[in-house]
N, C-alpha and C positions, 0 to 999 in steps of 0.2 A: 554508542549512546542509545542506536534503538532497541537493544534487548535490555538494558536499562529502563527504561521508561516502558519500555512493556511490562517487566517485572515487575514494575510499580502498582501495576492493577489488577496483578495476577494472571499474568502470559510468560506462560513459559516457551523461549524460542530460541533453537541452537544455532541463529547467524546462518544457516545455508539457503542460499538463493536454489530457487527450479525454475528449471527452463519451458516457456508455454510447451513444447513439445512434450513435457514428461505429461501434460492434460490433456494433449488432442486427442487422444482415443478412447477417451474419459465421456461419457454424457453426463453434462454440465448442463444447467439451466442457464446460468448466468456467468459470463467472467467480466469481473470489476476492475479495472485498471485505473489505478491513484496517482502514477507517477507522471507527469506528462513526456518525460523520455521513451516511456513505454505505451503512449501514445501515439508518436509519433514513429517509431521503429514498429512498431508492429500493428498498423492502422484496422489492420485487417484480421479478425480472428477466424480459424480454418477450422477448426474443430466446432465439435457440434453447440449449441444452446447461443442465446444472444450475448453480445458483446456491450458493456455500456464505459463509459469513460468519464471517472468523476475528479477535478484535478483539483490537487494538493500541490502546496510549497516544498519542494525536497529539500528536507534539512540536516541533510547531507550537504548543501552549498552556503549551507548555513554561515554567516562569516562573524567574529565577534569571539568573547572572553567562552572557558569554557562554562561558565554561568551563564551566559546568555544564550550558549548554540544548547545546551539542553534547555535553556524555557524552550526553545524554537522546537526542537522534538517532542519536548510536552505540550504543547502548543497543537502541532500538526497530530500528535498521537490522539487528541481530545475532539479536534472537530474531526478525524476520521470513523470516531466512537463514536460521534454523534450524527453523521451523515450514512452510515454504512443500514442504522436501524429505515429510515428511511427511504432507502434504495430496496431494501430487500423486501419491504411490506407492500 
């Protein structure tokens, strides 16, 4: 569902996760973590730039009809759009 509803706005995105390690040797400004699983599993960012942590509903555990669990990813996909301009400015 989430590369659905990214498609929807115009993101194109092939479903493969990466692991913080493929960016620690990366100079980053900023890493934004959304998920609160990856909040708490990784509290701590090791690589370079600041770490900030902004949490979303994962709707992924989304439970309900599949009409519902996609409002639920459209839902989260729209206040992530709308909170990400604000963290970055």
């Amino acid at each position: 569902m989430t590369i659905q509803v990214l498609q929807e706005i115009g993101i194109e995105h092939h479903g493969a996760s990466k692991s913080v390690d493929d960016f620690r040797d990366q100079d980053l400004d900023l890493v934004v973590t959304v998920c609160d699983d990856a909040n708490e599993e990784c509290p701590v960012w090791l690589g370079r730039g600041r770490r900030l942590h902004a949490s979303f509903l994962d709707p992924a555990r989304a439970a309900g009809t599949q009409a519902e669990r996609l409002a639920i990813f459209r839902q989260v996909r729209d206040q992530i759009y709308q909170k990400l301009p604000q963290i970055l400015s």
